[in-house]
Structures are given as structure tokens and as C-alpha cells.
C-alpha positions as a Markdown table, in Angstrom:
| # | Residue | x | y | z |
|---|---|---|---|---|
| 1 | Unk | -86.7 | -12.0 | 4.8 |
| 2 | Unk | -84.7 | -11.9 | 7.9 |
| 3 | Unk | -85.7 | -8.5 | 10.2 |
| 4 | Unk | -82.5 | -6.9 | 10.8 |
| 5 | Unk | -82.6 | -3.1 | 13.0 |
| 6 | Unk | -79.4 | -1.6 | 12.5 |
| 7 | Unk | -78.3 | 1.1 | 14.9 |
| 8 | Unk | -76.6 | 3.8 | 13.1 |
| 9 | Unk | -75.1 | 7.1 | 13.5 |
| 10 | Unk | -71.9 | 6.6 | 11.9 |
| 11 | Unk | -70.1 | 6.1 | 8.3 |
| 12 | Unk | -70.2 | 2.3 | 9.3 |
| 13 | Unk | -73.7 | 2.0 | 9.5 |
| 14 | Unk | -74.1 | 3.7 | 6.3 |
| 15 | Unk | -71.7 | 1.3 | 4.5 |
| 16 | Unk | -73.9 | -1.6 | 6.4 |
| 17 | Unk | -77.3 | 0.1 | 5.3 |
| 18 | Unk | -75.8 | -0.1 | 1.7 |
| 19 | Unk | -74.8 | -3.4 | 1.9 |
| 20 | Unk | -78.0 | -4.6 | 2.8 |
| 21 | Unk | -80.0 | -2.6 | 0.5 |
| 22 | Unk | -78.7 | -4.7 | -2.2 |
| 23 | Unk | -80.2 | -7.8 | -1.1 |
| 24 | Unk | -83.7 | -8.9 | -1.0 |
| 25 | Unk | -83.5 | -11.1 | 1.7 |
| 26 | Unk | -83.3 | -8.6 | 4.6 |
| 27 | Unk | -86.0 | -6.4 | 5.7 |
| 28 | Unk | -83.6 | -3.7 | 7.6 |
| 29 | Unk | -84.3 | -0.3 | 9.3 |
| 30 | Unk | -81.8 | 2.0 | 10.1 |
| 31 | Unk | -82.4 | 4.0 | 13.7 |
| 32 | Unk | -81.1 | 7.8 | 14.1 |
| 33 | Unk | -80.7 | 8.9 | 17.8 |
| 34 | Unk | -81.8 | 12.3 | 15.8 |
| 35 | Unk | -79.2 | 14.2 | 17.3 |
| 36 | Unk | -77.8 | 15.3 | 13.7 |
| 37 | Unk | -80.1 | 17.6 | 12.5 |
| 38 | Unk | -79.4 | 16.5 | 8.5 |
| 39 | Unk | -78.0 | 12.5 | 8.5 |
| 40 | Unk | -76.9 | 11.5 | 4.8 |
| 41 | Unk | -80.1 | 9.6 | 3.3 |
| 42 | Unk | -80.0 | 5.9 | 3.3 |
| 43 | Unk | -81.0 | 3.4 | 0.9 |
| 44 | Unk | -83.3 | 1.6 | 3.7 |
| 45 | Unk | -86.0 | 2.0 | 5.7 |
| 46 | Unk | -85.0 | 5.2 | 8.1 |
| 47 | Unk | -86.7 | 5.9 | 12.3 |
| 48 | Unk | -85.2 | 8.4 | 13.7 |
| 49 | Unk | -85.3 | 9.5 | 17.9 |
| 50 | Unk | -85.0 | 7.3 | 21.2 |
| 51 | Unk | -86.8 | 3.8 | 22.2 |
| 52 | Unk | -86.8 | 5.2 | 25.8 |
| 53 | Unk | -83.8 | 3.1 | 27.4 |
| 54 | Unk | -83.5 | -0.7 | 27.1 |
| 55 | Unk | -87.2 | -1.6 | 28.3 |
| 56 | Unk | -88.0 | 0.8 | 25.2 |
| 57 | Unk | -86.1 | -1.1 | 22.6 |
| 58 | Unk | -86.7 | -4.1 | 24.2 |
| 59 | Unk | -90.8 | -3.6 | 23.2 |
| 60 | Unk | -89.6 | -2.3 | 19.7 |
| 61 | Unk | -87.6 | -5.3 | 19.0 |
| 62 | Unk | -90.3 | -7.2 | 19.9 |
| 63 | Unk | -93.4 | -5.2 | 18.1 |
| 64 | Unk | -91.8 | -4.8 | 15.3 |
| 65 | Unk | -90.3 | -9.2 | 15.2 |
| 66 | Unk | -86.3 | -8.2 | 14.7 |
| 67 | Unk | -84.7 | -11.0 | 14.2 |
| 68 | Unk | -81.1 | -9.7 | 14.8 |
| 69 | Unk | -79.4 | -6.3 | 16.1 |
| 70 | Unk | -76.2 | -4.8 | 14.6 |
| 71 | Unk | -75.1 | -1.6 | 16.9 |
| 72 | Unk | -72.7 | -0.1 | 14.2 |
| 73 | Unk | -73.4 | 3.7 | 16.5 |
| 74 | Unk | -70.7 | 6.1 | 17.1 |
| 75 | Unk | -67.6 | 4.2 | 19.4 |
| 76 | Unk | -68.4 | 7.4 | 22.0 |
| 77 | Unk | -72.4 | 6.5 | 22.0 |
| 78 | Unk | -72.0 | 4.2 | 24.8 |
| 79 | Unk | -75.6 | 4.5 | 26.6 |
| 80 | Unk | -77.1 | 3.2 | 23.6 |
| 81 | Unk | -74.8 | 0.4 | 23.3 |
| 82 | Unk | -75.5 | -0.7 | 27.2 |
| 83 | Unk | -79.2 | 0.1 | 25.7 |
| 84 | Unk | -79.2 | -2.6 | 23.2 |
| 85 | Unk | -77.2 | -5.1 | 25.7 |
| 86 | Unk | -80.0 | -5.1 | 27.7 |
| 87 | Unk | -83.0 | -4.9 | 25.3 |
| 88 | Unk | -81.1 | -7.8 | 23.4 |
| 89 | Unk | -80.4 | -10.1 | 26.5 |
| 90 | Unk | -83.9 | -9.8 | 27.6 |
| 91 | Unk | -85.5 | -10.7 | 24.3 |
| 92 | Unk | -83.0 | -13.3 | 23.3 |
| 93 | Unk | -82.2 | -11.6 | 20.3 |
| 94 | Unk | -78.7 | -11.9 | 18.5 |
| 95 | Unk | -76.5 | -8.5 | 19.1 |
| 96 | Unk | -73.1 | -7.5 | 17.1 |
| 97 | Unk | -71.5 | -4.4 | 16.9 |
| 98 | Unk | -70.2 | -3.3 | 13.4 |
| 99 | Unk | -67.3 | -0.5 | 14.7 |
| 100 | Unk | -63.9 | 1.1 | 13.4 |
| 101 | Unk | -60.5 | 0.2 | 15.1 |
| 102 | Unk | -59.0 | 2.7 | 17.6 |
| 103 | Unk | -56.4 | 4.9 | 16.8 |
| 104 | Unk | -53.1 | 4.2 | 18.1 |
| 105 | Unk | -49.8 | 6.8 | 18.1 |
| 106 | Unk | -46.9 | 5.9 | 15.9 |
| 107 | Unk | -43.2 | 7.2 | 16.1 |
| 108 | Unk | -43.4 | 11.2 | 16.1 |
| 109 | Unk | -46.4 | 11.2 | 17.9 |
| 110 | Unk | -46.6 | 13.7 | 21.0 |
| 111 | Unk | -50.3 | 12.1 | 22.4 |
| 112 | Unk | -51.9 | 12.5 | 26.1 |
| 113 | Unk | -54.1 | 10.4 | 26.5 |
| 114 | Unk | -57.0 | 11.1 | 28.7 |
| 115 | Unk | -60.3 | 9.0 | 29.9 |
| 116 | Unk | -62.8 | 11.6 | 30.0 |
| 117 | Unk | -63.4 | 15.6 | 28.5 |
| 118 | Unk | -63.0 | 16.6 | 32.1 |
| 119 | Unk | -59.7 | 15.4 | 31.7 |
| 120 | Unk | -59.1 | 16.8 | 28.5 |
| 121 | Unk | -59.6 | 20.2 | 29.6 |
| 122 | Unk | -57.3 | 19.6 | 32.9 |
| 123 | Unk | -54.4 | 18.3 | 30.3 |
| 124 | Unk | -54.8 | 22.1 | 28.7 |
| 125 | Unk | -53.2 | 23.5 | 31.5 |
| 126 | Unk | -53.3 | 27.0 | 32.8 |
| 127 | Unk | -51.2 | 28.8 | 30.1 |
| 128 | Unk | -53.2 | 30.4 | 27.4 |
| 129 | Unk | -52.8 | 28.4 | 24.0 |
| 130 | Unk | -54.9 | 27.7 | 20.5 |
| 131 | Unk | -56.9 | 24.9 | 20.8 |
| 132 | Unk | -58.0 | 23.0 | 17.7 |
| 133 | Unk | -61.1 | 21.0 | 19.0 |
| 134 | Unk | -63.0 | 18.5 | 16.9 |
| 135 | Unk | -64.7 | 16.6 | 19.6 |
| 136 | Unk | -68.5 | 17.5 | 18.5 |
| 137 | Unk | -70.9 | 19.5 | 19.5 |
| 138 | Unk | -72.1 | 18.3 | 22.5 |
| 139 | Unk | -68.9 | 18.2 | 24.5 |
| 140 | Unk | -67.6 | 22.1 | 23.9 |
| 141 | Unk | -69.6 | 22.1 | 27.3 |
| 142 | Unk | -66.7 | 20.7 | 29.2 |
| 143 | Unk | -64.2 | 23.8 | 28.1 |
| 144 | Unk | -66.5 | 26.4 | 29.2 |
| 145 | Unk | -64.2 | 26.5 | 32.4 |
| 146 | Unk | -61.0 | 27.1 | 30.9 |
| 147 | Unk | -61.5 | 30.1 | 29.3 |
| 148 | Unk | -58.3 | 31.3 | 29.4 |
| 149 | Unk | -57.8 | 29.3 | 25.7 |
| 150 | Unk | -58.5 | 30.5 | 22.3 |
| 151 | Unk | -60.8 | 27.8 | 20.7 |
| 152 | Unk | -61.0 | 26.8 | 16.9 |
| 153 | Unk | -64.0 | 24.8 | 17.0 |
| 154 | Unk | -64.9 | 22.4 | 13.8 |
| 155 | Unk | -69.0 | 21.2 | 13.5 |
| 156 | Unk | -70.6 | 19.6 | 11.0 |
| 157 | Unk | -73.6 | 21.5 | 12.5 |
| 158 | Unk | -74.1 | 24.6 | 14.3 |
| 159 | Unk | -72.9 | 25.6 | 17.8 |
| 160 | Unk | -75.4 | 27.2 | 20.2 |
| 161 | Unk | -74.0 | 29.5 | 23.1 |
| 162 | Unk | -70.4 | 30.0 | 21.4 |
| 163 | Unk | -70.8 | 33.4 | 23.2 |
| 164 | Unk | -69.5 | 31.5 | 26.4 |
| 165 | Unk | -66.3 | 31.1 | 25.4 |
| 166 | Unk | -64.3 | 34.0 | 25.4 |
| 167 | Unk | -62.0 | 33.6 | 22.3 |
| 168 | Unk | -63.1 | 30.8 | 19.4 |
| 169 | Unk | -63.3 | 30.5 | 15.8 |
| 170 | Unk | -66.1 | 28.5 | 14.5 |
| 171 | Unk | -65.6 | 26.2 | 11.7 |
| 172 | Unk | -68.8 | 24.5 | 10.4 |
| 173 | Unk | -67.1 | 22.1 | 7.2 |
| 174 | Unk | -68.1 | 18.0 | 6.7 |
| 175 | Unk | -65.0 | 15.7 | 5.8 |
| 176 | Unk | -63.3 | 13.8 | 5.3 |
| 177 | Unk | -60.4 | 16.1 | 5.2 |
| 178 | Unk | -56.9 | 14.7 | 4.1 |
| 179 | Unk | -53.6 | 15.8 | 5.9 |
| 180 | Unk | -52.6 | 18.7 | 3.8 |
| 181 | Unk | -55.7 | 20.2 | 4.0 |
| 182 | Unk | -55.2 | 19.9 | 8.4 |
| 183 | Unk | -52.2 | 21.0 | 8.3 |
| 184 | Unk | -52.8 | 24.0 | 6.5 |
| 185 | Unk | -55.8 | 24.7 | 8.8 |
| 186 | Unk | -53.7 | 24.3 | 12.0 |
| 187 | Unk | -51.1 | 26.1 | 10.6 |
| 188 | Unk | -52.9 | 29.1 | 9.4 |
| 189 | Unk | -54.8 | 28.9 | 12.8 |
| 190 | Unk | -51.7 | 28.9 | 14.8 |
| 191 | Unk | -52.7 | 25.8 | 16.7 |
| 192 | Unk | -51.1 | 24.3 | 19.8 |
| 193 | Unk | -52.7 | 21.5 | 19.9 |
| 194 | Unk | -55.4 | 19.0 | 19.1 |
| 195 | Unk | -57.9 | 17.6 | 21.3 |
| 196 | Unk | -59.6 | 15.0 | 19.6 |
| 197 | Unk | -62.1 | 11.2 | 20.8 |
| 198 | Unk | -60.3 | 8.4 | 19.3 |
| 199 | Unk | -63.1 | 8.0 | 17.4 |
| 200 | Unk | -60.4 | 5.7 | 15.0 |
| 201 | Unk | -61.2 | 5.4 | 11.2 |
| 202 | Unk | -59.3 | 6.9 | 7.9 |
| 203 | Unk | -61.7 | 9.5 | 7.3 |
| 204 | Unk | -60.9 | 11.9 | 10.2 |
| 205 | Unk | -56.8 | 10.4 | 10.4 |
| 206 | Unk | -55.5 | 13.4 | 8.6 |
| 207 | Unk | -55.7 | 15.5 | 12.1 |
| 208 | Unk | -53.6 | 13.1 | 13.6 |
| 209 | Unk | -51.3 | 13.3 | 10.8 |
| 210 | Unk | -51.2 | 17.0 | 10.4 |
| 211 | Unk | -50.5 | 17.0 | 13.9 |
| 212 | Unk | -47.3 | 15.1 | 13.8 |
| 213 | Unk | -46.0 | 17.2 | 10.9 |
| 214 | Unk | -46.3 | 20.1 | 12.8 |
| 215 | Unk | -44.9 | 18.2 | 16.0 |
| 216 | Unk | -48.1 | 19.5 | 18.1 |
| 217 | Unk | -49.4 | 18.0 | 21.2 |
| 218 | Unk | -52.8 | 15.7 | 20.8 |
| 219 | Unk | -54.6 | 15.1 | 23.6 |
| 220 | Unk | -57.0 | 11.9 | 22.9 |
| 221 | Unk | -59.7 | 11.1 | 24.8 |
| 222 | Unk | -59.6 | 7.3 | 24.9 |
| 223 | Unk | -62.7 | 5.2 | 23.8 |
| 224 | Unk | -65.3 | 4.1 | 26.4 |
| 225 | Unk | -65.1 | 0.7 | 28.2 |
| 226 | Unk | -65.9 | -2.1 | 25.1 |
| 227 | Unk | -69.9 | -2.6 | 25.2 |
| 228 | Unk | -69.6 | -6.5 | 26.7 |
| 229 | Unk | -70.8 | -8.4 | 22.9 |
| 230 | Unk | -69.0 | -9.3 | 20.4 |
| 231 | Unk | -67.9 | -6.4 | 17.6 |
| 232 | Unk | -66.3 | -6.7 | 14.1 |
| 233 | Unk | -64.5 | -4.0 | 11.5 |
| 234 | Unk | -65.6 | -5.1 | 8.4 |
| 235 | Unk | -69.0 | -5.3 | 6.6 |
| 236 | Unk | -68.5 | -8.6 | 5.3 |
| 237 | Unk | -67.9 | -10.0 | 9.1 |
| 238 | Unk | -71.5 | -8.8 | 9.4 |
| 239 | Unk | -73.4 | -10.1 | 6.8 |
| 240 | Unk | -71.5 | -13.3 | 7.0 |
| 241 | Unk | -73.1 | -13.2 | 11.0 |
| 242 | Unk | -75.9 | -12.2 | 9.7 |
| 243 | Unk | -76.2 | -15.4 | 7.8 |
| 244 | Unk | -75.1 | -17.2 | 10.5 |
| 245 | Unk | -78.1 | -16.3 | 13.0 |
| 246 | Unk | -81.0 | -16.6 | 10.6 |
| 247 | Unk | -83.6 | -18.2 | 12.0 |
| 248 | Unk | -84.6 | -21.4 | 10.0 |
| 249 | Unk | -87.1 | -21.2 | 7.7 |
């Protein structure tokens, strides 16, 4: 059985886990950062929490005799991407990453596209609007500044410290959520525009959508740099990889 750690933290990784789970001739575990506080349940072997940087997975990769890595994390989790880079080149272990194609804007689309959250929140501007914000959790930090805005804040989980910003509606729902059901939200909201990640995928597209019905501005933060190894979009790619780096019997 070939010994496969798959680093998860997105619908990819779950599709992957699956996958695997059906065959008997991969002994896989599926690594949460354990930043989400209740991830779906998987069909394989589950650690969840950091290796402690790339020297850390480097000696887990190693103690525990993975044969091959498959970073199928979240396009945006880029530290753990350099992470496994490293871990992998020092213990000459086989790396892929298993992602979703970017996002790009079609005909009716009214996108800024920005590098950064900093930026995001600079592309606001000073006038007072309604910002629809679905960039997770852990970046509402970067609009404490600008709080001149009214918020509508979507979470899978709960936001601490909302009390910072000075006018937001929380919104704690799980999608996928299709276009009608966006556009409604926007509309009822009275939002001026979208700032999403380009986080790409059909499961969150409907925003993007929504938006362009409604003719609203989208500010996007664009995807960090690529992670420097090779990365595919579809499962099969990476069981057909897979196959190709087992290690003879």
C-alpha cells in the first residue's frame, strides 16, 4: 500500500480523500491545519493541527514513511504550500498540488483586482458604502481601519470581536449558494459591492454572478504567487500521478 499524506482544507481534498478511500492500495491521511473548528468528516484517516514549518513535516514525512504528498489546501494557504516545498525537496519525496482554476471576469463584469487585503480595503475608498465581504474569518482584520463602511459579513463559523466594526451584519450560512439565492442576499442587503479571494471553483461562483446581474463592483483579491511544483484540477490527474510515483515493489 503506497503511503500517501494529503494536505487538505478544501472541497478538493475531500473529493481526493474520497477517491482514495475506495481503494485498498493507499494507506492515506488527510492533515487539518485545525483552523475550522467543525471540518466535514472524511472517509480516511484524519490529523489535525501544524508539523511546526517545513523541518516539522519534513520529520513527519519521514516518521511516519510517506511515500508521496498531494497539497490539495486552500489556493490562499500559501505558507503551508512553501511548507511542503521544502519538507518535500529535503526528503526527496514526490509533491503535487491537487487545486481549482482561478476565476477570471467575463463580459459585464465590473472587477478590481487587487494583490493583497491591504489593498482591498484601499480600493473601498473613503465614501461610505455596503460591503458584502466573504473573504473568511481571518482577514475581517484588515477592514477594521475603514470603518466608515457598513459590513455584511458571511462565516461558516463565528466571528470574534465584530464589536470593532462600527456597522456589520453577520451572516453565519455554509454553501454552496447558487446565483439567485446571492442575488437576492445582495439585493435585500443593499450591497455596493463584493470583495471576494479568487478562491476559483463553481461552488462559491454564484457571488460573482449575482454580482454582474446587479452590475456591482467586485473587488478580487488575486491568488498568491503559484507554489513552484507542479499542480493539477482534476482528481483523476492525481491518482493517475499517484500511480505514476509508486515506488516499486
Amino acid at each position: 500500500m503506497m503511503r500517501v499524506l494529503i494536505l487538505g482544507g478544501s472541497s478538493e481534498a475531500s473529493v481526493l480523500a474520497r477517491r482514495i478511500a475506495e481503494r485498498s492500495d493507499f494507506a492515506a491521511i488527510l492533515s487539518h491545519a485545525g483552523r475550522t473548528m467543525s471540518p466535514a468528516q472524511a472517509p480516511i484517516a484524519v490529523r489535525s493541527g501544524g508539523f511546526g514549518g517545513a523541518e516539522g513535516l519534513a520529520l513527519y514525512l519521514e516518521s511516519e514513511r510517506i511515500e508521496a504528498v498531494v497539497d490539495a489546501t486552500h489556493p490562499f494557504a500559501a505558507q503551508i504550500s512553501r511548507n511542503a516545498a521544502q519538507a518535500c525537496a529535503q526528503t526527496n519525496i514526490p509533491l503535487l498540488g491537487f487545486s481549482r482554476p482561478a476565476w477570471t471576469p467575463v463580459e459585464g463584469d465590473r472587477w478590481s483586482e487587487v494583490p493583497d487585503m491591504n489593498a482591498a480595503v484601499a480600493a473601498l475608498g473613503e465614501m461610505p458604502r455596503t460591503v458584502f465581504l466573504t473573504v473568511g474569518r481571518l482577514s475581517l482584520s484588515a477592514f477594521e481601519s475603514a470603518r466608515q463602511h457598513r459590513y455584511v459579513v458571511r462565516t461558516i463559523e463565528e466571528v470574534d470581536g465584530a464589536q470593532r466594526f462600527s456597522r456589520v451584519t453577520l451572516i453565519r450560512a455554509r454553501g454552496p449558494f447558487d446565483a439567485a439565492q446571492e442575488e437576492n442576499l445582495m439585493s435585500r442587503e443593499g450591497v455596493d459591492v463584493l470583495v471576494t479571494k479568487n478562491s476559483g471553483g463553481a461552488a462559491s461562483a454564484g457571488k460573482l454572478v449575482a454580482g454582474r446581474r446587479l452590475g456591482l463592483e467586485v473587488v478580487m483579491v488575486q491568488r498568491p504567487a503559484p507554489p513552484g511544483f507542479p499542480v493539477v484540477y482534476d482528481v483523476t490527474d492525481v491518482l493517475d500521478w499517484l500511480e505514476a510515483h509508486r515506488p516499486p515493489p
